[in-house]
OpenMM code with the backbone's topology and positions (N, CA, C; nanometers):
from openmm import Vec3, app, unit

residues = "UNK UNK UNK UNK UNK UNK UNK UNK UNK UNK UNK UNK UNK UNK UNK UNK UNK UNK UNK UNK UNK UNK UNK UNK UNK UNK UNK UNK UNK UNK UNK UNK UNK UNK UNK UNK UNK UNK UNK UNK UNK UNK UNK UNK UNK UNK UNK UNK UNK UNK UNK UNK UNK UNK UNK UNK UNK UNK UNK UNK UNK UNK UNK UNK UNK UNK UNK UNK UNK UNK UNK UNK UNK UNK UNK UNK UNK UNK UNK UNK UNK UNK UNK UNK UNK UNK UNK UNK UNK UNK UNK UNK UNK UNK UNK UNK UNK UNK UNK UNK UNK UNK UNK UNK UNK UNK UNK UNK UNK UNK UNK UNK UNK UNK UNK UNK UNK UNK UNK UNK UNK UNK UNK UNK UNK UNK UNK UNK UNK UNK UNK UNK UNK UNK UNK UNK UNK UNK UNK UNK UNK UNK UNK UNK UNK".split()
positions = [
    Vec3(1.2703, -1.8299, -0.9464),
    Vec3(1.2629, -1.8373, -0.8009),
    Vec3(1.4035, -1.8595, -0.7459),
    Vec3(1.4471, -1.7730, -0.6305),
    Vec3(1.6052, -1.8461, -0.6078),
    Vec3(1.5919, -1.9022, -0.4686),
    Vec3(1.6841, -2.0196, -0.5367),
    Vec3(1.6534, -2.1073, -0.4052),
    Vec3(1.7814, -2.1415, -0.3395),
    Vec3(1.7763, -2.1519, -0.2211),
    Vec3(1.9451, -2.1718, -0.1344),
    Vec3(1.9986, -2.3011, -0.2220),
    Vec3(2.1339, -2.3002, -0.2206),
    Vec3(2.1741, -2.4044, -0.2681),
    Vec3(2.1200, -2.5356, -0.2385),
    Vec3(2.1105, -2.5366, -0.0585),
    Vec3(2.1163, -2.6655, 0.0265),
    Vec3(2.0133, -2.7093, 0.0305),
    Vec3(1.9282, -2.6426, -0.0559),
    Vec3(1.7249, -2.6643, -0.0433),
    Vec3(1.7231, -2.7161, -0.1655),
    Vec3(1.7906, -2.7401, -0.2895),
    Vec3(1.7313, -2.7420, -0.4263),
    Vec3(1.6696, -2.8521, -0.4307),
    Vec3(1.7625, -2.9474, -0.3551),
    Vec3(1.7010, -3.1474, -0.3477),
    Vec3(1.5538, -3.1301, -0.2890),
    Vec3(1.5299, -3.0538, -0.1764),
    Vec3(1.4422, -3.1084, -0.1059),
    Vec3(1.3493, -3.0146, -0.1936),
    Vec3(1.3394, -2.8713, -0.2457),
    Vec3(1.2096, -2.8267, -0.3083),
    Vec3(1.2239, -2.9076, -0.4087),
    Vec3(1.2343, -3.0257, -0.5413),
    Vec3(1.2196, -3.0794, -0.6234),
    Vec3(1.1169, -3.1530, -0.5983),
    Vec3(1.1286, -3.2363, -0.4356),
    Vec3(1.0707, -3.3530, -0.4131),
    Vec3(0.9759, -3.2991, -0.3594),
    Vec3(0.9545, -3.1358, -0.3266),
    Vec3(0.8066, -3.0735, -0.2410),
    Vec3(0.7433, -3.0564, -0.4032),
    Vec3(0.7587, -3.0348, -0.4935),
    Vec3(0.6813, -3.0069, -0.6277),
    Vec3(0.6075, -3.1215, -0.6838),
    Vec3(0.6947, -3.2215, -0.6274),
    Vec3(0.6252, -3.3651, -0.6922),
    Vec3(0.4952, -3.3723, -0.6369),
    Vec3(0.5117, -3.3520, -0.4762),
    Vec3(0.3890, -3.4144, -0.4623),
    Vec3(0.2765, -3.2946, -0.4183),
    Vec3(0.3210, -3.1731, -0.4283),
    Vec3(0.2380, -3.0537, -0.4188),
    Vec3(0.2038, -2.9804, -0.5604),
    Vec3(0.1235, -3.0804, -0.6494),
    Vec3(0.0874, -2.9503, -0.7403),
    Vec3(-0.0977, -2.9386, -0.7780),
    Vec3(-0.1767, -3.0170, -0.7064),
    Vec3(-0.2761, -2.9499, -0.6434),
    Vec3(-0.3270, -2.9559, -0.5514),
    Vec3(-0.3155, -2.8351, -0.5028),
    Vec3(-0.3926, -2.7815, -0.3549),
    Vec3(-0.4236, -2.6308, -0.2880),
    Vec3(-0.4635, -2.5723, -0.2152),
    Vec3(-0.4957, -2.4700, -0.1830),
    Vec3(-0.4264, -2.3759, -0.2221),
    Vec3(-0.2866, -2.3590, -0.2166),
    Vec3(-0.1800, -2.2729, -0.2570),
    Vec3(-0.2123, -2.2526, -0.4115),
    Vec3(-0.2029, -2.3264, -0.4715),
    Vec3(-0.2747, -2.3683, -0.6167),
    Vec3(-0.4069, -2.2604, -0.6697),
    Vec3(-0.5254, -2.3479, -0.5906),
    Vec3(-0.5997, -2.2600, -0.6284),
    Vec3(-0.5993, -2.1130, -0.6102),
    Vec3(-0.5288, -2.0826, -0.4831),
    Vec3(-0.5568, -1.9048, -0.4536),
    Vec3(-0.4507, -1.8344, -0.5105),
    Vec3(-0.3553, -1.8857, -0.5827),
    Vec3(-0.2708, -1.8471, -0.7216),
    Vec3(-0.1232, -1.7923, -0.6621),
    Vec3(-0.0967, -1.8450, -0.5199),
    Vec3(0.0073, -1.8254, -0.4702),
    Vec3(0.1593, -1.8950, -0.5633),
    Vec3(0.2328, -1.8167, -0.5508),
    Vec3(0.3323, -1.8710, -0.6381),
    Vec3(0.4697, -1.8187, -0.5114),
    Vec3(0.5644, -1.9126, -0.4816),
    Vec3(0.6504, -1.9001, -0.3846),
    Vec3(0.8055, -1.8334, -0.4915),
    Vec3(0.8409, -1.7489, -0.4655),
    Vec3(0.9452, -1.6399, -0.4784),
    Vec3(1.1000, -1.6526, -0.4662),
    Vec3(1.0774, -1.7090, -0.3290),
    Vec3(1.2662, -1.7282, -0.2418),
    Vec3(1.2542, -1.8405, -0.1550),
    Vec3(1.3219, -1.9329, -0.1138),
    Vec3(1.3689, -2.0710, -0.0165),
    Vec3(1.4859, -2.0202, 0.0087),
    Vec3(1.4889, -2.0666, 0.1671),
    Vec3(1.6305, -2.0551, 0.2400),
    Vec3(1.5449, -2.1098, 0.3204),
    Vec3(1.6479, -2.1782, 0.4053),
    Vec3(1.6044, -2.2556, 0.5464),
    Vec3(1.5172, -2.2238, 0.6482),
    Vec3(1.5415, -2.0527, 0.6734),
    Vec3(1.4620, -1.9833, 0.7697),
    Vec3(1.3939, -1.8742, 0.7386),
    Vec3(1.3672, -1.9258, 0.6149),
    Vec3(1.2942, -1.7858, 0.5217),
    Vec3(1.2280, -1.7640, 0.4068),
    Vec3(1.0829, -1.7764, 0.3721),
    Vec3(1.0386, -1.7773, 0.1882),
    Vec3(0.9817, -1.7157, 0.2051),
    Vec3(0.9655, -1.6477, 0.0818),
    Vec3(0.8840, -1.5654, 0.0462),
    Vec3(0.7881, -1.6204, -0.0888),
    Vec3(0.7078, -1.5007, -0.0859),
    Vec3(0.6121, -1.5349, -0.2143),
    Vec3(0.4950, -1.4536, -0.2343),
    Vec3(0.4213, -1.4758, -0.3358),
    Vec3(0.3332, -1.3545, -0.3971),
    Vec3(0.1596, -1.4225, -0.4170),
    Vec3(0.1020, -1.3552, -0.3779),
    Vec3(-0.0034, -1.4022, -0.4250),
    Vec3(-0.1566, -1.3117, -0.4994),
    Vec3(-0.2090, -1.3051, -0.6242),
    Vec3(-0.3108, -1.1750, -0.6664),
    Vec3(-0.4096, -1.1657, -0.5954),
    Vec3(-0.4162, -1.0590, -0.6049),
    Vec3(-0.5798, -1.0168, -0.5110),
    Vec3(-0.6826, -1.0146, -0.6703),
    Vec3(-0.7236, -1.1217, -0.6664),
    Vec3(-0.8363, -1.1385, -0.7799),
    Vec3(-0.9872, -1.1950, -0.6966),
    Vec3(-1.0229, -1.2377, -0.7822),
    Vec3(-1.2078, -1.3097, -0.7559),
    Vec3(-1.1776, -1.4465, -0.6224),
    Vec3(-1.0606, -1.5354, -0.6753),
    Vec3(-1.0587, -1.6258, -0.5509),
    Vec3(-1.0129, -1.5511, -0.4186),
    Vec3(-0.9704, -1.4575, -0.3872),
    Vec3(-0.8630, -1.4552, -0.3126),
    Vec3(-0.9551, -1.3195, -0.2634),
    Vec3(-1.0551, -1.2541, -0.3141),
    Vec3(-1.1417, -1.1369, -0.2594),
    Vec3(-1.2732, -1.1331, -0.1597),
    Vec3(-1.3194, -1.0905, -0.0671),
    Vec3(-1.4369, -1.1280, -0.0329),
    Vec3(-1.5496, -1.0074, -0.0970),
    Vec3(-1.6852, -1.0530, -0.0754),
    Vec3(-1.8180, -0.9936, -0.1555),
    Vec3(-1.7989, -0.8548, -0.1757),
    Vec3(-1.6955, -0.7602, -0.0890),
    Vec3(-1.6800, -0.6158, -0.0694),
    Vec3(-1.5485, -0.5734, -0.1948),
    Vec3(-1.5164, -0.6436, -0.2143),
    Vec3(-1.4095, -0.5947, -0.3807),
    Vec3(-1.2243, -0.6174, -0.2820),
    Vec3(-1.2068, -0.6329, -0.1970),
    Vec3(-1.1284, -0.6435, -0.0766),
    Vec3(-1.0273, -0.7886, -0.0580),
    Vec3(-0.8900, -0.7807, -0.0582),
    Vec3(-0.8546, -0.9203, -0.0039),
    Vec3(-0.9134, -0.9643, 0.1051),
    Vec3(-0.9691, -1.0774, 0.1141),
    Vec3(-1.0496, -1.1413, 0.2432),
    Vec3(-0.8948, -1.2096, 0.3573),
    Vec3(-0.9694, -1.1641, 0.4579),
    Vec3(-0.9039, -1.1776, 0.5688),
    Vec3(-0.8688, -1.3443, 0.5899),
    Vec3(-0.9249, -1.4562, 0.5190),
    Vec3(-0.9381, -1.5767, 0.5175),
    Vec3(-0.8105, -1.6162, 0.4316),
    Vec3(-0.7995, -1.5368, 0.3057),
    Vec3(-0.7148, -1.5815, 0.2198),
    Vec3(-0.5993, -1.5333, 0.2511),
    Vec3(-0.5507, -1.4039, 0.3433),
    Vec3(-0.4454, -1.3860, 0.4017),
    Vec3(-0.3802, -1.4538, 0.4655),
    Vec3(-0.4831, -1.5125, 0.5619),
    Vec3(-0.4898, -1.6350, 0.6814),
    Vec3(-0.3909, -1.7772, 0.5784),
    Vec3(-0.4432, -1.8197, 0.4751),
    Vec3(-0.4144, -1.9406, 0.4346),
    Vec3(-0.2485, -1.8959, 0.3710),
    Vec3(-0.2283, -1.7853, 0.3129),
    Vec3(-0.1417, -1.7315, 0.2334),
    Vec3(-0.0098, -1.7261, 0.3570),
    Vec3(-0.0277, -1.7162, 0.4406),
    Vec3(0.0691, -1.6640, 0.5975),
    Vec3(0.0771, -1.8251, 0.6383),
    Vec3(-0.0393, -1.9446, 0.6483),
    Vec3(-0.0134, -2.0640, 0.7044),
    Vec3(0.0499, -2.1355, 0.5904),
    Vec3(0.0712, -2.0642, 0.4468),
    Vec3(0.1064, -2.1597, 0.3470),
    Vec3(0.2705, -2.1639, 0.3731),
    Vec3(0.2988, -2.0242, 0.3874),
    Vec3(0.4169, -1.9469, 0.3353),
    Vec3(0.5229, -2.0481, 0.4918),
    Vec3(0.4360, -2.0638, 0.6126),
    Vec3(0.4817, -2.0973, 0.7416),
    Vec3(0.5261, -2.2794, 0.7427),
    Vec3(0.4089, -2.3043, 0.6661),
    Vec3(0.4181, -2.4442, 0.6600),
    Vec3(0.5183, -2.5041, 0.5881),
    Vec3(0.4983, -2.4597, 0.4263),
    Vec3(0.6449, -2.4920, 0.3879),
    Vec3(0.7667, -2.4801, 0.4345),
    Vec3(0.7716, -2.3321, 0.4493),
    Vec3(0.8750, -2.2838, 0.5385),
    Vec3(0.9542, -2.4291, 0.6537),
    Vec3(0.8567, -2.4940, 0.7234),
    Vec3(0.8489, -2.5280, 0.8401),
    Vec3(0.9481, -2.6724, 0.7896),
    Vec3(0.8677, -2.7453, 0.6414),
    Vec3(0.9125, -2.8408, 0.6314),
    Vec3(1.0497, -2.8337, 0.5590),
    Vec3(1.0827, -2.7267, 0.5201),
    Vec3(1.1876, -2.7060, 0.4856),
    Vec3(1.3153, -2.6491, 0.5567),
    Vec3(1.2598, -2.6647, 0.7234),
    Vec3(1.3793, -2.6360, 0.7846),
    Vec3(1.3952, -2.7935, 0.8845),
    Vec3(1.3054, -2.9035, 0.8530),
    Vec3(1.3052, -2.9923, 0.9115),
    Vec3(1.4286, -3.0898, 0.8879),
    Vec3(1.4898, -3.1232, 0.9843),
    Vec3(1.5878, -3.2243, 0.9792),
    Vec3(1.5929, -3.3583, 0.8994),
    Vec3(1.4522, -3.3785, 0.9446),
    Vec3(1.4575, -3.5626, 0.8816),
    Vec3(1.2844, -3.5324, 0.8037),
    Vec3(1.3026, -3.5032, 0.6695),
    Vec3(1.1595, -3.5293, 0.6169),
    Vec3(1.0996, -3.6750, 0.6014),
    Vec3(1.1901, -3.7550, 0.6245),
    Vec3(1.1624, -3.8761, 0.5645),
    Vec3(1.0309, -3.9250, 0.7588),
    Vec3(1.0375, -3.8662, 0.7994),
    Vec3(0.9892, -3.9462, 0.8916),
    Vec3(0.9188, -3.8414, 0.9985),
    Vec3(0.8926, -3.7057, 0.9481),
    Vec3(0.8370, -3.5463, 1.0154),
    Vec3(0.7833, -3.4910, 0.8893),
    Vec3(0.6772, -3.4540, 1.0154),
    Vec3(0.6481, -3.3431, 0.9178),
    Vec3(0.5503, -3.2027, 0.9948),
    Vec3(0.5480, -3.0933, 0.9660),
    Vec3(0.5144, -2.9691, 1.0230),
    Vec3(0.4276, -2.9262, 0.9766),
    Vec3(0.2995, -2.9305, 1.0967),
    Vec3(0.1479, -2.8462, 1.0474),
    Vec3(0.1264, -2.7872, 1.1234),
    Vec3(0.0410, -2.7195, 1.0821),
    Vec3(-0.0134, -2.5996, 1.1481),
    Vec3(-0.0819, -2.6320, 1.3006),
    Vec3(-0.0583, -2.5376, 1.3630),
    Vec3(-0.0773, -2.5635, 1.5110),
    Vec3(-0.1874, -2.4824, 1.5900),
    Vec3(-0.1136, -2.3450, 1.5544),
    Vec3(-0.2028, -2.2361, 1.5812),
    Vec3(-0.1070, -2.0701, 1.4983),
    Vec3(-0.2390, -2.0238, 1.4544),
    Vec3(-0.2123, -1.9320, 1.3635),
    Vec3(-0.3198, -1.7894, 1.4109),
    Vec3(-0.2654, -1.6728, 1.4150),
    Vec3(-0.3629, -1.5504, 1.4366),
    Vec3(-0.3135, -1.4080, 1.3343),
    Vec3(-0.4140, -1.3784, 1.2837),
    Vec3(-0.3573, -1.2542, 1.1796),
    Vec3(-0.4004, -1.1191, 1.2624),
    Vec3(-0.3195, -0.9899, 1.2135),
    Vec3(-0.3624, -0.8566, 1.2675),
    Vec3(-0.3600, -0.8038, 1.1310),
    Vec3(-0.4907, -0.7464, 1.0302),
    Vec3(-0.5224, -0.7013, 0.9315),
    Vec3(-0.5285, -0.5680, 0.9285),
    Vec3(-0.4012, -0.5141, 0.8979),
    Vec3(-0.3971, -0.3443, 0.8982),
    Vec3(-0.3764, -0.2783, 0.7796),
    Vec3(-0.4362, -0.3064, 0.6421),
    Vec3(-0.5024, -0.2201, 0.5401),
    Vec3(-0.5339, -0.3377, 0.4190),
    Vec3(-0.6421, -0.2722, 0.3863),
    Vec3(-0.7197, -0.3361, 0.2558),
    Vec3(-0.6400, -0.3210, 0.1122),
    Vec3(-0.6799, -0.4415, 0.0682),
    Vec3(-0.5833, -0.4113, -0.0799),
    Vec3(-0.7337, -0.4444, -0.1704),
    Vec3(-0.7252, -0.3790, -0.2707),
    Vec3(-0.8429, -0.4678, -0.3918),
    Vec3(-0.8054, -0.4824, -0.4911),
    Vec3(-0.6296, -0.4331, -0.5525),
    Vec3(-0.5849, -0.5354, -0.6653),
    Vec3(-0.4423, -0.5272, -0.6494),
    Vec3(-0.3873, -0.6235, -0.7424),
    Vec3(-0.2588, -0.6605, -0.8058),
    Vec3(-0.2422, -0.7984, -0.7258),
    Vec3(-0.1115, -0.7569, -0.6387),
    Vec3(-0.0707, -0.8882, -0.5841),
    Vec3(-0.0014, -0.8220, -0.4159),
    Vec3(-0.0023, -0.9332, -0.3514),
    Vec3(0.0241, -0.8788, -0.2001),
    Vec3(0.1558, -1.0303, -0.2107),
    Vec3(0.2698, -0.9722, -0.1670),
    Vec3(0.3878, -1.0550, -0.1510),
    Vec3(0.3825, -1.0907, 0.0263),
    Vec3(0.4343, -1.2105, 0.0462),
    Vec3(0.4252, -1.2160, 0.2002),
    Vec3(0.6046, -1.2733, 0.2029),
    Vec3(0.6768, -1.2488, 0.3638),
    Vec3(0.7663, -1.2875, 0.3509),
    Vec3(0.7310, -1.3697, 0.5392),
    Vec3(0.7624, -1.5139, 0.5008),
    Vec3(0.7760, -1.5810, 0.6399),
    Vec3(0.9515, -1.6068, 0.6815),
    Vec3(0.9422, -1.5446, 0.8179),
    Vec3(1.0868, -1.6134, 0.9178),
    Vec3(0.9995, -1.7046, 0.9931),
    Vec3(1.1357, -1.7856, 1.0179),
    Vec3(1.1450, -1.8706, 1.1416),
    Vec3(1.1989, -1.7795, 1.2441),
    Vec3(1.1088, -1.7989, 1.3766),
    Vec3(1.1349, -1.7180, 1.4935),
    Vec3(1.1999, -1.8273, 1.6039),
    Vec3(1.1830, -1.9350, 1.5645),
    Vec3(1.1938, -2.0641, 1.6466),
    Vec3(1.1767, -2.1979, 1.5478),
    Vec3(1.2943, -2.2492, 1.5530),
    Vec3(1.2415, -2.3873, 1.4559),
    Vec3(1.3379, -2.5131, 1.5781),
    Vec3(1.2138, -2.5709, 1.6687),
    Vec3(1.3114, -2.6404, 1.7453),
    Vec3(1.2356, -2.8146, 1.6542),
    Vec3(1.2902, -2.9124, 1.7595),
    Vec3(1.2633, -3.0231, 1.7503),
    Vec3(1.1075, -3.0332, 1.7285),
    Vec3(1.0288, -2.9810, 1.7986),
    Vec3(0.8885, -3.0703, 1.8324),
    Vec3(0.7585, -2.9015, 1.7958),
    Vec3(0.8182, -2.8178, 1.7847),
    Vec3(0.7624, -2.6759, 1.7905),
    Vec3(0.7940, -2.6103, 1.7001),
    Vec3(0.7570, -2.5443, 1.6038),
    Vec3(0.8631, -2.3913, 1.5657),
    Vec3(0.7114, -2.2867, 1.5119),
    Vec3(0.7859, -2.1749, 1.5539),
    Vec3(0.6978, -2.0036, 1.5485),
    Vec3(0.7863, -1.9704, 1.3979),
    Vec3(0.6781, -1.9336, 1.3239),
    Vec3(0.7028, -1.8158, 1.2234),
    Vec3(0.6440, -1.6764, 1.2172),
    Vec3(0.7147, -1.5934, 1.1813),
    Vec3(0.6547, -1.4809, 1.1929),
    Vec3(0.6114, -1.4212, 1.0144),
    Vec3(0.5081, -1.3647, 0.9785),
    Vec3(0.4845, -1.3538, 0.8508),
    Vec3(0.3825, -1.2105, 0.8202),
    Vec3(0.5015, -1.1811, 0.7430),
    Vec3(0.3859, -1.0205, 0.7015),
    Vec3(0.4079, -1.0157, 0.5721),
    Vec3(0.2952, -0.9532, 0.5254),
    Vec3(0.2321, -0.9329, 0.4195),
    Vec3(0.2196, -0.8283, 0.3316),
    Vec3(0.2642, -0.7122, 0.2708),
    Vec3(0.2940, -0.6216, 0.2054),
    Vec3(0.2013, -0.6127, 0.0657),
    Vec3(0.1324, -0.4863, 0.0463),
    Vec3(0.0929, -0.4802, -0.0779),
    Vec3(0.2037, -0.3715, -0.2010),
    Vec3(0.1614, -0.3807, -0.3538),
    Vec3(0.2772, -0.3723, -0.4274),
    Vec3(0.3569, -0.2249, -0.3885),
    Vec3(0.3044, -0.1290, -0.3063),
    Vec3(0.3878, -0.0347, -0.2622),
    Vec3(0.4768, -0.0481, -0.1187),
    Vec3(0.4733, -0.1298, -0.0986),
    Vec3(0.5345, -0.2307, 0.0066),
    Vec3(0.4653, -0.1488, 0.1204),
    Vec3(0.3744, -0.1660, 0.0912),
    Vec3(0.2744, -0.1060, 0.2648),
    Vec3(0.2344, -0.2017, 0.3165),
    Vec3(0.2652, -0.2353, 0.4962),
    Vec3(0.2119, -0.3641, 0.5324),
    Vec3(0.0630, -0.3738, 0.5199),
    Vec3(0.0185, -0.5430, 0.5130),
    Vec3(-0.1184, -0.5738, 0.4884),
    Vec3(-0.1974, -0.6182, 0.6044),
    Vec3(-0.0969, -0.7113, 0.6281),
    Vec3(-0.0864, -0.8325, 0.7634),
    Vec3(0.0543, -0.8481, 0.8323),
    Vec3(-0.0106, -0.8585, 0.9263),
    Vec3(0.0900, -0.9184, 1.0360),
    Vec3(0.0427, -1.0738, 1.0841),
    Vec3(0.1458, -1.1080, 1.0790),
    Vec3(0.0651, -1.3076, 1.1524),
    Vec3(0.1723, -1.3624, 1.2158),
    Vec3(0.1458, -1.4600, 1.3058),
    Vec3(0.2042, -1.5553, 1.3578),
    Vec3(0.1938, -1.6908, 1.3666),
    Vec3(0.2432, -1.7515, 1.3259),
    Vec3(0.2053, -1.9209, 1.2933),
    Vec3(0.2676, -2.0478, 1.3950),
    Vec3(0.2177, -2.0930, 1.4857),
    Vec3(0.3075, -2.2504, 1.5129),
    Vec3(0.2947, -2.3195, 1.4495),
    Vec3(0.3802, -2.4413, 1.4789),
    Vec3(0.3720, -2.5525, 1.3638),
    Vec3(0.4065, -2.6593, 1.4851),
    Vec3(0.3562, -2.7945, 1.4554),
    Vec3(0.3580, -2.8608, 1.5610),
    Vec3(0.4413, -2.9613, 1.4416),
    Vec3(0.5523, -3.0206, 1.4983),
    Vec3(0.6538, -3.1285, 1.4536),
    Vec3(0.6015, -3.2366, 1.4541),
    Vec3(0.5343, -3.2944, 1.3937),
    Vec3(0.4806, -3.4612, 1.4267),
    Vec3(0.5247, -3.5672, 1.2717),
    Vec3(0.5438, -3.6859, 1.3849),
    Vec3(0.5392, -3.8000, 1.2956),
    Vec3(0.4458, -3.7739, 1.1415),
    Vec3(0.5292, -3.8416, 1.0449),
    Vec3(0.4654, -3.8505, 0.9162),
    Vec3(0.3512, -3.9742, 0.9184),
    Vec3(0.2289, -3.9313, 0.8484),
    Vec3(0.1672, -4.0919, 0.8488),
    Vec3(0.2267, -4.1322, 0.7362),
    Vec3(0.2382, -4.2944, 0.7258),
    Vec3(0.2961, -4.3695, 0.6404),
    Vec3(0.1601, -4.4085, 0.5479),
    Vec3(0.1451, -4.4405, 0.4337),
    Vec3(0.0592, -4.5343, 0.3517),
    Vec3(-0.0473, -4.4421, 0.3352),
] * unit.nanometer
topology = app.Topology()
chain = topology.addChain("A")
for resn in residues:
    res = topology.addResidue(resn, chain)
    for name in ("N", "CA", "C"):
        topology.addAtom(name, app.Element.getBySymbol(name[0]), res)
């Protein structure tokens, strides 16, 4: 995975405490870190398909808020005391995939103090778009304990 220099500290300490959860199960594996930019891959298998043989429009959804969220906390100033979730998120699903793997790449369109927009599309392995999405992230206090 290559990661910006200035990120290596802070993805060490995102691995510690992220190694199970949703990203996990739907077999997403993250690619590239830079401040305003990751990418990453995820298979179109049995978790990640709906009843029609098809990536489900749900798992795109989580794959675009995963790719945004990290993203988000990794352009945050002070982790020790912020942190960036999801706010509001909408996908535009313009072609079906039913195997391999669909790579997504999230920008920051806006990463202010209290707000930031990512923008995130989704590509299957002939690099044909999948999805289009847009993500906020709302800046809030960390809970403590």
């Amino acid at each position: 995975m290559h990661v910006a220099d200035e990120l290596k500290e802070r993805v060490e300490l995102y691995k510690r405490f992220t190694a199970d959860n949703m990203a996990t199960a739907l077999g997403i594996e993250l690619t590239s870190l830079e401040k305003h930019k990751i990418k990453g891959v995820m298979p179109v298998h049995a978790p990640t398909k709906q009843p029609f043989g098809i990536l489900h429009g749900g798992a795109s959804v989580a794959f675009a808020e995963t790719l945004a969220s990290i993203g988000g906390w990794l352009a945050l100033d002070d982790i020790e005391n912020f942190n960036a979730v999801g706010l509001e998120i909408n996908a535009n699903h313009v072609r079906s995939v039913s195997s391999g793997k669909v790579s997504g790449t999230a920008t920051a369109l806006h990463a202010g103090r209290t707000t930031q927009v990512w923008e995130i599309l989704i590509h299957d392995e002939k690099q044909r778009l999948v999805c289009i999405s847009r993500c906020t992230l709302a800046v809030v206090p960390r809970q403590q304990g």
